[in-house]
C-alpha positions as YAML, in Angstrom:
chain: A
units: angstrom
residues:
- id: 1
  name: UNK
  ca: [-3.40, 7.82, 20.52]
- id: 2
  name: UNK
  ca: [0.40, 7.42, 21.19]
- id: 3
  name: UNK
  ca: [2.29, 10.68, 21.93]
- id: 4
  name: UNK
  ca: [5.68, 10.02, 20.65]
- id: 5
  name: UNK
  ca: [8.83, 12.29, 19.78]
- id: 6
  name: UNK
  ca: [9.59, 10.29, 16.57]
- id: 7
  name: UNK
  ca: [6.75, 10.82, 13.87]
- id: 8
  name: UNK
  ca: [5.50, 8.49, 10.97]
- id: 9
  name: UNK
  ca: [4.09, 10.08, 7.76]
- id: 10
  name: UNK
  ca: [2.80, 7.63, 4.98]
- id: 11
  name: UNK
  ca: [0.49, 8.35, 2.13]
- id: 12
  name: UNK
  ca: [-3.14, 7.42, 0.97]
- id: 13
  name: UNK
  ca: [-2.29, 4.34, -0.50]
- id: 14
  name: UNK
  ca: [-1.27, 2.46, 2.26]
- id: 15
  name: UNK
  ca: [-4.62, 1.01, 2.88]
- id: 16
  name: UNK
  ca: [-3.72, 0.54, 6.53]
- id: 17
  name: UNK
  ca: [-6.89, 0.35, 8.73]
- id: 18
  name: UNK
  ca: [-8.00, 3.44, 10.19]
- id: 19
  name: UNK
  ca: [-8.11, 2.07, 14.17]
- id: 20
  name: UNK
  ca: [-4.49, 1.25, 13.43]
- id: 21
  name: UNK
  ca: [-3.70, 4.41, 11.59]
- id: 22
  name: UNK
  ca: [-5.02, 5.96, 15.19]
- id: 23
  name: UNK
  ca: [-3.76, 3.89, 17.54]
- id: 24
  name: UNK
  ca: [-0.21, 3.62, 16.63]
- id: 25
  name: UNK
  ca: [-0.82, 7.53, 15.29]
- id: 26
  name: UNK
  ca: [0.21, 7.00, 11.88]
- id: 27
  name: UNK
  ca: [-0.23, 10.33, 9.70]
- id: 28
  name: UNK
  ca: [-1.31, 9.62, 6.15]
- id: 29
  name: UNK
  ca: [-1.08, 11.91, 3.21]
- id: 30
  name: UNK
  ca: [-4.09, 11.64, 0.95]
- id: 31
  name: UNK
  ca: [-3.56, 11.00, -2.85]
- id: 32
  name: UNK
  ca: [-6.16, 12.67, -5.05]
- id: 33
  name: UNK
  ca: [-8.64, 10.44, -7.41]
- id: 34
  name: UNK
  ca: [-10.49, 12.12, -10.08]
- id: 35
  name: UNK
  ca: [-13.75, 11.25, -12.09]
- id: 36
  name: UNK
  ca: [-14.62, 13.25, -14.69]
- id: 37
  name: UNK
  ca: [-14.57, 17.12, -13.39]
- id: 38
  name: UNK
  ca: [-15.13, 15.67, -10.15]
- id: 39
  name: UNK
  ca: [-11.76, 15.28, -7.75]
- id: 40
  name: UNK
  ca: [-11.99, 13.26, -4.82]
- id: 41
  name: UNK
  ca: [-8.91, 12.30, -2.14]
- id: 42
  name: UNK
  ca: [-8.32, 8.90, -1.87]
- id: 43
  name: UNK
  ca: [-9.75, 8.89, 2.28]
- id: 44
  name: UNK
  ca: [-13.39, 9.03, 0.20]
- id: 45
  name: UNK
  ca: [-14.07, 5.73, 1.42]
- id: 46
  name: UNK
  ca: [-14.07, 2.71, -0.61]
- id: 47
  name: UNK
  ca: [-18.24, 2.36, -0.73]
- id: 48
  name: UNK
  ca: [-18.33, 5.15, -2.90]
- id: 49
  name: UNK
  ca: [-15.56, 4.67, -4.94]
- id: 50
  name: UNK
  ca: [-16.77, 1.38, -6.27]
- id: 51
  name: UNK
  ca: [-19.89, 2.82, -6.78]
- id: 52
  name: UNK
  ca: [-18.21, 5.61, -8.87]
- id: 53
  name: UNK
  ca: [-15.94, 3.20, -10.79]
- id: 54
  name: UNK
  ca: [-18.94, 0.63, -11.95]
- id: 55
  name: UNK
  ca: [-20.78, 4.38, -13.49]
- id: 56
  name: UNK
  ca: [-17.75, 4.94, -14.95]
- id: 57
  name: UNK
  ca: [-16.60, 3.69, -18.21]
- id: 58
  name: UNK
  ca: [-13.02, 5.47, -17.91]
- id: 59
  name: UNK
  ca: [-10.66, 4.80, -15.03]
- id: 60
  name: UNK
  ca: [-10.28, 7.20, -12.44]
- id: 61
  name: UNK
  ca: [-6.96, 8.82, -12.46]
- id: 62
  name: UNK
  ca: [-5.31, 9.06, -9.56]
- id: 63
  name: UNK
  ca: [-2.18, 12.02, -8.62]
- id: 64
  name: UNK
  ca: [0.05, 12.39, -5.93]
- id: 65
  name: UNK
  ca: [-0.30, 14.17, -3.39]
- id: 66
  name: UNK
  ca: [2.04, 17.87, -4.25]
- id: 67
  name: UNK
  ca: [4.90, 19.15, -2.00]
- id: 68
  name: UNK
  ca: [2.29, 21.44, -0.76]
- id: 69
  name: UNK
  ca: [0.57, 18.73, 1.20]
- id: 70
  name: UNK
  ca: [3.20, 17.06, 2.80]
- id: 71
  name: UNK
  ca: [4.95, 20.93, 3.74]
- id: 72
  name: UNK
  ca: [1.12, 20.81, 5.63]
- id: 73
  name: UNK
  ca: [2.30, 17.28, 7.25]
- id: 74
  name: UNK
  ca: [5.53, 18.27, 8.03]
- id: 75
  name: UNK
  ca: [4.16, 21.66, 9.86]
- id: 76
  name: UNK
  ca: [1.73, 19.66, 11.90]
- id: 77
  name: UNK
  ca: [4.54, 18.43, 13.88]
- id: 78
  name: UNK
  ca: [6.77, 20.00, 16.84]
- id: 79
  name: UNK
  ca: [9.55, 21.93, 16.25]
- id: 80
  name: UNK
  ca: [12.54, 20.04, 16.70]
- id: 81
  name: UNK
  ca: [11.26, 16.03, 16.54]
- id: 82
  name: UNK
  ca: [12.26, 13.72, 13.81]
- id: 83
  name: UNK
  ca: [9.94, 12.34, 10.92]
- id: 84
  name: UNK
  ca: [10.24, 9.26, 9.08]
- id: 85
  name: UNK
  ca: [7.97, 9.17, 5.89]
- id: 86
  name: UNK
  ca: [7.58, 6.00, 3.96]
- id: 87
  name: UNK
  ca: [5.59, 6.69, 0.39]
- id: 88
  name: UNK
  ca: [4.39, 4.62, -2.25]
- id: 89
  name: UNK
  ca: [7.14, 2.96, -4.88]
- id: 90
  name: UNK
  ca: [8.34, 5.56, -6.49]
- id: 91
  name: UNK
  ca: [8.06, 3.77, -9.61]
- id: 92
  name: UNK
  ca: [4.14, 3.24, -9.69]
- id: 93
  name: UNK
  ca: [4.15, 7.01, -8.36]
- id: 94
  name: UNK
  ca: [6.19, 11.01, -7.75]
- id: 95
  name: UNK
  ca: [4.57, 10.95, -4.00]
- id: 96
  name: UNK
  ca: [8.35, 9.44, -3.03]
- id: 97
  name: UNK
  ca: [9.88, 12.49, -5.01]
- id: 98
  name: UNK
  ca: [6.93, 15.01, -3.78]
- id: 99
  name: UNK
  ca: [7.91, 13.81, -0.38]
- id: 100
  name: UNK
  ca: [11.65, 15.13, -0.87]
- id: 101
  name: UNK
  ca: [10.31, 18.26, -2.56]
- id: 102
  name: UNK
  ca: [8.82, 19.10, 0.17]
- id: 103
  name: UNK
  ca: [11.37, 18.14, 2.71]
- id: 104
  name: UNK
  ca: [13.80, 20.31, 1.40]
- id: 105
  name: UNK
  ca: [12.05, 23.26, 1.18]
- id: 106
  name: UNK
  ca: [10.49, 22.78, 4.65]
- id: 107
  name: UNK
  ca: [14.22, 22.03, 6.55]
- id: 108
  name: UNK
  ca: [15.27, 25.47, 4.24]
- id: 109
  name: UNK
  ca: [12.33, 27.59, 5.79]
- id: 110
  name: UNK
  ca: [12.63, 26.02, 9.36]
- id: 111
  name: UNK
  ca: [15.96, 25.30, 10.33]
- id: 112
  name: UNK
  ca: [14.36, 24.58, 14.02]
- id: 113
  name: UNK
  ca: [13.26, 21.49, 12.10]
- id: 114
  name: UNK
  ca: [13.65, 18.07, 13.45]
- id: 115
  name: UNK
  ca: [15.38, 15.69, 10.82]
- id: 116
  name: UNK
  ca: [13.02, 14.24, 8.25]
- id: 117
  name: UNK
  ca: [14.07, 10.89, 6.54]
- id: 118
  name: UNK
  ca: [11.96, 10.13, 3.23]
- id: 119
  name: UNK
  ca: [12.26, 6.55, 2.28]
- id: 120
  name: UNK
  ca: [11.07, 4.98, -0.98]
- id: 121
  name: UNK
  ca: [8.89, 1.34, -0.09]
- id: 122
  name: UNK
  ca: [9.20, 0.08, -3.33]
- id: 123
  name: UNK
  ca: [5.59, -1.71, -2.62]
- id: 124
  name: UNK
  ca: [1.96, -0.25, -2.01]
- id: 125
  name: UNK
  ca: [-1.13, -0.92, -0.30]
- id: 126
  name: UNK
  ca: [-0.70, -3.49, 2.62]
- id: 127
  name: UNK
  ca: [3.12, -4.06, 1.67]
- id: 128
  name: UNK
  ca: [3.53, 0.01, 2.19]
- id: 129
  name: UNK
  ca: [1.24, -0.07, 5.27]
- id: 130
  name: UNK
  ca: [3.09, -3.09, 7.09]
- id: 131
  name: UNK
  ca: [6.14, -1.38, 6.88]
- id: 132
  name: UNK
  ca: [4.53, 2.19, 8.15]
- id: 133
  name: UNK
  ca: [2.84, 0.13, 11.40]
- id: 134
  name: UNK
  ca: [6.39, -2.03, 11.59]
- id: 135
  name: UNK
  ca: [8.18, 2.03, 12.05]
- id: 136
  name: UNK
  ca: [5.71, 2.95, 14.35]
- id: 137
  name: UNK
  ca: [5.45, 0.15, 17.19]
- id: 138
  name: UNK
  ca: [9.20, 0.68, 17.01]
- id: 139
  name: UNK
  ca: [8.60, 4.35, 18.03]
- id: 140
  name: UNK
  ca: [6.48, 3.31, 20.99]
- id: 141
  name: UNK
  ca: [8.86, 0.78, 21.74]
- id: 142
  name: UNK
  ca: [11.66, 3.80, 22.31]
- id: 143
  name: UNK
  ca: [13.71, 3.39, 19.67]
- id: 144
  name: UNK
  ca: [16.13, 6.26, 18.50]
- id: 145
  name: UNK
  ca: [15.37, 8.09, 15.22]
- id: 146
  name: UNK
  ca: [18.41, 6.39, 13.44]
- id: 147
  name: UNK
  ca: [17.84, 3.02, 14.56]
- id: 148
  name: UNK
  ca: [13.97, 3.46, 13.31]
- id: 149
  name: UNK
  ca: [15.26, 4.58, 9.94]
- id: 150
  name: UNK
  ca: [17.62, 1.68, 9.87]
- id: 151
  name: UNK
  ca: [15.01, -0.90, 10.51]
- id: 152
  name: UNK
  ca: [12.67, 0.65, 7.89]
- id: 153
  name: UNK
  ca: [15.18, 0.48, 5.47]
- id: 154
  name: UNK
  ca: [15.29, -3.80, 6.39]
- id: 155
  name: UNK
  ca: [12.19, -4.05, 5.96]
- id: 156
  name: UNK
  ca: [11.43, -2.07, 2.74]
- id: 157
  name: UNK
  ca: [14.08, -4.93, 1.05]
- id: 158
  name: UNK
  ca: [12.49, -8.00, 3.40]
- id: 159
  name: UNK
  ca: [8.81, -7.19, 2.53]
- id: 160
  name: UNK
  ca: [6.66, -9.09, -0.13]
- id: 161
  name: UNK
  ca: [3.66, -8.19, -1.55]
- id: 162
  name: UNK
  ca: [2.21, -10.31, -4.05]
- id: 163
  name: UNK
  ca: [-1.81, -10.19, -5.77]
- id: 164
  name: UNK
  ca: [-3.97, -11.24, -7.79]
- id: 165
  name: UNK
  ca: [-7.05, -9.68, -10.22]
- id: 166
  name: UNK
  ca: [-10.42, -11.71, -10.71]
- id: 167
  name: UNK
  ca: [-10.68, -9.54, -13.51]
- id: 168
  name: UNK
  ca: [-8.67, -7.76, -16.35]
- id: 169
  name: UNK
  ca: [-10.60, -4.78, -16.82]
- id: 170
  name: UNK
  ca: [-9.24, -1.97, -15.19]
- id: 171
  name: UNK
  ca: [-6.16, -3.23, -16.94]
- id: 172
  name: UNK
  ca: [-7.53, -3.00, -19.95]
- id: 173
  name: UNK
  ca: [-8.95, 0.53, -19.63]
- id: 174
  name: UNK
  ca: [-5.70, 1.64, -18.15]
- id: 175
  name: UNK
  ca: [-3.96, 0.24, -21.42]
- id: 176
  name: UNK
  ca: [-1.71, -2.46, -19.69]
- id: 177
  name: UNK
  ca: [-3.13, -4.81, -21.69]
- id: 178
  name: UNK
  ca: [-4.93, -4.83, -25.29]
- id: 179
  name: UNK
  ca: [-8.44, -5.39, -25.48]
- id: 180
  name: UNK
  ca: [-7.68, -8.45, -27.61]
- id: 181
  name: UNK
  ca: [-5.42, -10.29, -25.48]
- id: 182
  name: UNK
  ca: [-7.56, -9.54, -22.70]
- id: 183
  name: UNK
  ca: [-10.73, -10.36, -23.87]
- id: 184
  name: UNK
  ca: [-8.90, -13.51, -24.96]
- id: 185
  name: UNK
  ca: [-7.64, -13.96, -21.59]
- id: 186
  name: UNK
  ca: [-10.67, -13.62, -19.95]
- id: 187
  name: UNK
  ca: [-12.32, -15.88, -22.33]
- id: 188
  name: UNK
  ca: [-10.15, -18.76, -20.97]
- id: 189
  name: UNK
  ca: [-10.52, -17.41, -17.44]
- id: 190
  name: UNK
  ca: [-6.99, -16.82, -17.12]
- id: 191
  name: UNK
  ca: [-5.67, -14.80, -13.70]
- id: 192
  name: UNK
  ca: [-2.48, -12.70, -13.74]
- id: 193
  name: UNK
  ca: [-0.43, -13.30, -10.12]
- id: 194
  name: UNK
  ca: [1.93, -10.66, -9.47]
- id: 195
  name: UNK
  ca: [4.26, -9.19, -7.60]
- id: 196
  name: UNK
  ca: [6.19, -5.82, -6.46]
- id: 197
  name: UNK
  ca: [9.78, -6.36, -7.46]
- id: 198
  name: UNK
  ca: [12.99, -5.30, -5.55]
- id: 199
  name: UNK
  ca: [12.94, -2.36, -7.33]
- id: 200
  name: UNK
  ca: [9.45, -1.18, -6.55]
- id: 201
  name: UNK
  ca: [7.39, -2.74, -10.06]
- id: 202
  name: UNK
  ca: [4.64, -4.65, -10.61]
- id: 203
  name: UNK
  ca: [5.83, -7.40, -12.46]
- id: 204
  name: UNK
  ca: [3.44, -10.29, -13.65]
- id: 205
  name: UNK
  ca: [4.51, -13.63, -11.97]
- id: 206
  name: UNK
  ca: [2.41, -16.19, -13.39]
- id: 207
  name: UNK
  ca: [-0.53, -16.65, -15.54]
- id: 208
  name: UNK
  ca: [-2.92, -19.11, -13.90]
- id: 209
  name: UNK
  ca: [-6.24, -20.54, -15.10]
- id: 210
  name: UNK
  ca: [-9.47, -19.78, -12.51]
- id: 211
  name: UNK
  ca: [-9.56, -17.94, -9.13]
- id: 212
  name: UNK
  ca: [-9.21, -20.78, -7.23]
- id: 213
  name: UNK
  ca: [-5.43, -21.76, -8.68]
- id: 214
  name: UNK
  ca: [-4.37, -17.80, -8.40]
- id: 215
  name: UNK
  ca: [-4.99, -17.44, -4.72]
- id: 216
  name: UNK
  ca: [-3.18, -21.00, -4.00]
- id: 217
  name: UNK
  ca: [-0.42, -19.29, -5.62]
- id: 218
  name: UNK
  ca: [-0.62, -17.01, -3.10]
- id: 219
  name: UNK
  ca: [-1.00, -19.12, -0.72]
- id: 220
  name: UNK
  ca: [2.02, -21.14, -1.91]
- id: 221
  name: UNK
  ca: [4.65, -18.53, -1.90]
- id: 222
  name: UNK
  ca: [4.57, -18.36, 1.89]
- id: 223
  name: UNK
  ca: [6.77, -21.20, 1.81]
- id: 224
  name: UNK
  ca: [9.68, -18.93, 0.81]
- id: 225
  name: UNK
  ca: [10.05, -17.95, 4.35]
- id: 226
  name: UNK
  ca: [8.16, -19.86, 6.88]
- id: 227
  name: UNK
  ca: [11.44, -20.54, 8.62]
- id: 228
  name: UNK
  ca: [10.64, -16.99, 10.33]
- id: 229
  name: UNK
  ca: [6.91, -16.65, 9.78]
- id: 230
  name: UNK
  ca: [6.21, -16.54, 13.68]
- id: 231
  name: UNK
  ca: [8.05, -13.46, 13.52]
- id: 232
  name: UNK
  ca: [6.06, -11.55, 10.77]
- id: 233
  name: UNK
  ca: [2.73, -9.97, 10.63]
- id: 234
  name: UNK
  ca: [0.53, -10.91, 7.40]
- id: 235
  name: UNK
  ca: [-2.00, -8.71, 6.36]
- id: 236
  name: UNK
  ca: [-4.38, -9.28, 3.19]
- id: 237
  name: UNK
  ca: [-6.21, -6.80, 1.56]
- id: 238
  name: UNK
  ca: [-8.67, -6.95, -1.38]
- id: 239
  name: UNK
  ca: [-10.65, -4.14, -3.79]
- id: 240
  name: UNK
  ca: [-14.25, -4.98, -2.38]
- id: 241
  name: UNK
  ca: [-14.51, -8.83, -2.11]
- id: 242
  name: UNK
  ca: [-14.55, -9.15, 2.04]
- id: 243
  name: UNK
  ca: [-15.63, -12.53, 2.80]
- id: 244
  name: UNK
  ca: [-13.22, -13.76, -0.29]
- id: 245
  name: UNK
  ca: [-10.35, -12.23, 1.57]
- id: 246
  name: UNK
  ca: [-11.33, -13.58, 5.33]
- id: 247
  name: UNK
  ca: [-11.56, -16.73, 3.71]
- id: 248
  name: UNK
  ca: [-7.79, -16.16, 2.24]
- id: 249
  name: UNK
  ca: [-6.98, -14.98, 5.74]
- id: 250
  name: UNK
  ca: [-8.05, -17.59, 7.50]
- id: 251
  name: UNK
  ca: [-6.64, -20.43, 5.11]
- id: 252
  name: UNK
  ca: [-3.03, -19.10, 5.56]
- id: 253
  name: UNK
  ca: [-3.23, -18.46, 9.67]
- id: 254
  name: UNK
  ca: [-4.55, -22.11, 9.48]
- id: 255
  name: UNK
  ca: [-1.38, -23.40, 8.03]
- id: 256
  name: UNK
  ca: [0.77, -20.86, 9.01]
- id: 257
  name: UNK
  ca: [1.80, -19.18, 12.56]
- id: 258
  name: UNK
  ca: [1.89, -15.86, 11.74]
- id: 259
  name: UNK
  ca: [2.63, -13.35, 14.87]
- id: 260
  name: UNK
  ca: [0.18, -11.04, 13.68]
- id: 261
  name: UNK
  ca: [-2.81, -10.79, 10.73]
- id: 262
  name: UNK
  ca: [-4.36, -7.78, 9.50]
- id: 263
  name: UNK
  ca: [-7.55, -7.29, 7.10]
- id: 264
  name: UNK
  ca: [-7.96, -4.52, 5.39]
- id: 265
  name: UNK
  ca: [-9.79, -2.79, 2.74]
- id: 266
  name: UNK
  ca: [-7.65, -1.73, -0.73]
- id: 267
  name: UNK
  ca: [-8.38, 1.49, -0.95]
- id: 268
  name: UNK
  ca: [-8.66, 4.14, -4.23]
- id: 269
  name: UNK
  ca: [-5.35, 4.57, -5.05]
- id: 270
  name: UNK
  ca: [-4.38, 0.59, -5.53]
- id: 271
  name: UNK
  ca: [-8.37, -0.15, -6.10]
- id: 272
  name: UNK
  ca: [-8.38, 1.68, -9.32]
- id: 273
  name: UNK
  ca: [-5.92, -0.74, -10.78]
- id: 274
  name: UNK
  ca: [-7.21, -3.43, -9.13]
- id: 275
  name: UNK
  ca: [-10.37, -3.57, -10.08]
- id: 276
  name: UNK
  ca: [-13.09, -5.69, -8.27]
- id: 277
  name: UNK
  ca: [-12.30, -8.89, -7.12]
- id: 278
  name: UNK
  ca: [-8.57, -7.84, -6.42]
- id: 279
  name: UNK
  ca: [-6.58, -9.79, -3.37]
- id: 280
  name: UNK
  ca: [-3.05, -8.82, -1.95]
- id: 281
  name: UNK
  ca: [-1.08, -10.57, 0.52]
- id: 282
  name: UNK
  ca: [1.81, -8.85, 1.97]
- id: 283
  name: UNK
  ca: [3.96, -10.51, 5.08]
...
């Protein structure tokens, strides 16, 4: 683990890895997801939560974590060094506003505190994580707390995150969509690729016919900016479909010189609107 004097603090729906959560000591904190009476936080491990969600015939619901948990994050570090915290779009989510709860109570209480900069990603999952392990190699690279905030800030408007469902249930049960359009929909085998906005929605791109069509979408809107691609990291990420999303993976670092790929699991939080079958690119 990487002792630093500049801290990063994300949130449980990053889905970053956990060996690069470690490495590049990346605190996360957790979301909670609840079944039935049961409550759960979104670290539970992806196994059994898609066990839990194919019992279930409600969705999951899902809360941010409270000011309480991040006042717990914030006291884990020295007195006197600087936090950046990068949350979840604050309009899929309050963890953004929990996040400034908190950090104004805790800088009220402790005026030893170090700074603490709360920025809003305006993406999730991978798209939130690439950003949190972007903020952190800069940390071990030396960079100054203000110069780490500023290049967050870049990235949260340079990032894309874009996905696709293989099905439209969890939709469906979350009311997104009526059960007569969507049964219709999935009659015809139509896909929904999306996208997380500039302003930190999910915003239906296209409406594709078959899996295969969807994740050449994805594929396709690379092309925006391969001009730089050597220079970005690419991660993919999918809601319990592995060798689907290696195979994604490896297609795009085929045709495309990425300087970095990740693979990762999507984890509770994104999963449960996601359902099954879900893929995300982010770069």
């Amino acid at each position: 683990m990487l002792l630093t004097t500049v801290h990063i603090i994300s949130d449980g729906s990053a889905d970053l890895p956990a060996d690069l959560r470690e490495r590049w000591n990346i605190r996360t904190v957790p979301l909670t997801v609840q079944f039935g009476e049961n409550t759960y936080t979104s670290d539970m491990g992806t196994a059994l939560f898609y066990q839990l969600m194919k019992q279930s015939s409600e969705l999951p619901k899902t809360s941010a974590p409270s000011p309480h948990a991040f006042m717990e994050a914030y006291q884990s570090v020295p007195p006197g060094q600087p936090i950046v915290v990068i949350s979840l779009s604050s309009e899929l989510s309050s963890t953004y506003n929990h996040a400034v709860l908190a950090r104004d109570m805790y800088l009220q209480e402790h005026p030893d505190a170090g700074e603490i900069e709360v920025i809003d990603s305006k993406t999730a999952s991978m798209g939130l994580g690439l950003i949190a392990y972007k903020a952190a190699r800069l940390v071990h690279e030396g960079l100054p707390f203000r110069e780490i905030v500023q290049s967050v800030k870049d990235a949260v408007l340079d990032t894309r995150t874009y996905f696709t469902l293989d099905t439209l249930e969890n939709v469906i049960k979350g009311g997104r969509l009526d059960r007569v359009r969507g049964a219709i929909a999935s009659m015809m085998n139509i896909k929904l690729v999306m996208r997380a906005n500039e302003h930190g929605s999910i915003e239906v791109m296209e409406k594709v016919r078959g899996t295969q069509q969807a994740v050449k979408r994805l594929i396709d809107k690379i092309d925006e900016i391969q001009d730089d691609v050597e220079k970005r990291i690419i991660a993919v990420a999918h809601s319990n479909c592995e060798e689907r999303a290696r195979e994604l993976l490896r297609n795009i670092t085929e045709k495309y010189k990425f300087k970095e790929a990740v693979l990762s699991d999507m984890g509770p939080v994104i999963g449960t609107y996601a359902g099954e079958g879900g893929l995300l690119v982010s770069y």
